[in-house]
VEXBAMAR-433896 format. One record per residue (C-alpha): x negated, y negated, z; residue in three letters; chain. Coordinates in nm, 3 decimals. Each point is the difference from the previous one (the first is absolute). Layout:
! residues N
<<X Y Z> ALA A>
...
***
This chain:
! residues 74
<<1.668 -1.428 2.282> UNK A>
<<-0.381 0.058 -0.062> UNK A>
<<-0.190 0.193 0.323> UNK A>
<<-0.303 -0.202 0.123> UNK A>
<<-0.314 0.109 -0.113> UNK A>
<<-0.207 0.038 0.341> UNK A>
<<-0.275 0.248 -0.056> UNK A>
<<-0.154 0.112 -0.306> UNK A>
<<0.213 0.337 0.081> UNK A>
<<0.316 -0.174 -0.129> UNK A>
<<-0.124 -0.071 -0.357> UNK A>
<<0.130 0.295 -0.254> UNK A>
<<-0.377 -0.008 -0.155> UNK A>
<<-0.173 0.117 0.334> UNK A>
<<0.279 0.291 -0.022> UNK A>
<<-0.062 0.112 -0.324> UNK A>
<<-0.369 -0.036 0.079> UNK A>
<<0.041 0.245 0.258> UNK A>
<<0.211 0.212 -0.215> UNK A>
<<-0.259 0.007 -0.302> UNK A>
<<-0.257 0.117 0.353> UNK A>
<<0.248 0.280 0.075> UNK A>
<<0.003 0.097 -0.406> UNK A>
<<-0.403 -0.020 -0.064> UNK A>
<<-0.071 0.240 0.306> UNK A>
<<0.263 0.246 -0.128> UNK A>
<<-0.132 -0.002 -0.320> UNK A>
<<-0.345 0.015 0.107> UNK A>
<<0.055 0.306 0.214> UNK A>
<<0.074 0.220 -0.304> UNK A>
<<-0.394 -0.113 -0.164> UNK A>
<<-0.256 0.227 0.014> UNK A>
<<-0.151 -0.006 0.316> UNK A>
<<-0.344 -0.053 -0.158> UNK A>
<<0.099 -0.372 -0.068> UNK A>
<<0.144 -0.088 0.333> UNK A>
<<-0.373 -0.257 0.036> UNK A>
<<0.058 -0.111 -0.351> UNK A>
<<0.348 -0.064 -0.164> UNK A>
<<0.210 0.115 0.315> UNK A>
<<-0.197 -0.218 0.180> UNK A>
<<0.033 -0.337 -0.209> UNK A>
<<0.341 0.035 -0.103> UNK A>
<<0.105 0.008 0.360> UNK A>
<<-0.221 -0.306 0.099> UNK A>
<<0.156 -0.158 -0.286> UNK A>
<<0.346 0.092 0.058> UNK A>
<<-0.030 -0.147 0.348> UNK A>
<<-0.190 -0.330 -0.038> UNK A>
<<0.385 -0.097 -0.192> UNK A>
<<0.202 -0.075 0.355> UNK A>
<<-0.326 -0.053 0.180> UNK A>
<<-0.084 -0.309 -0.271> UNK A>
<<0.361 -0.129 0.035> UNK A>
<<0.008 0.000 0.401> UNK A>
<<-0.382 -0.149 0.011> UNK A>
<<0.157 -0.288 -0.251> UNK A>
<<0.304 -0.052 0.207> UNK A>
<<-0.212 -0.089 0.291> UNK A>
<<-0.114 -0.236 -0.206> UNK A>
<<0.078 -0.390 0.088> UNK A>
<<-0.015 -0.154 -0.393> UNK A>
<<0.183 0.117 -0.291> UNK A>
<<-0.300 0.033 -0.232> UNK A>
<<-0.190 0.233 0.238> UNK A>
<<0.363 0.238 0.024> UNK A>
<<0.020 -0.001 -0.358> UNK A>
<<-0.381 0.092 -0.072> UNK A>
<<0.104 0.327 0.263> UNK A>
<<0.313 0.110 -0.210> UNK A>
<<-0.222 -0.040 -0.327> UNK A>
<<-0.243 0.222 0.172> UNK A>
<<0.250 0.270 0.107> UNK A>
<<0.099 0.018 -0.345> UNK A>
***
């Protein structure tokens, strides 16, 4: 039987999202501390806007908008 999807916490996508979150500041901690403001700094924002686009879109009351967030988040 499939689970009910309540909260954009159930769908595997947010989870990996988070996961690739975990993976860029791991990563990023080994850079050179001289580009924490530059590449440290935008791969992380990056990294997290993936779950944050797909939970914004699954607030989301039409289809189109929800599909315009998971294009974003990729």
């Amino acid at each position: 039987m499939a689970r009910k999807i309540r909260t954009y916490r159930d769908l595997d996508i947010w989870s990996v999202g988070i996961e690739v979150v975990k993976d860029i500041y791991r990563l990023t901690e080994k850079l050179p501390k001289h580009e924490i403001y530059g590449l440290v700094s935008q791969m992380r924002r990056a990294a997290v806007s993936i779950p944050s686009n797909v939970a914004e879109g699954f607030r989301r009351y039409h289809n189109k908008e929800y599909k315009q967030f998971l294009y974003t988040s990729l």
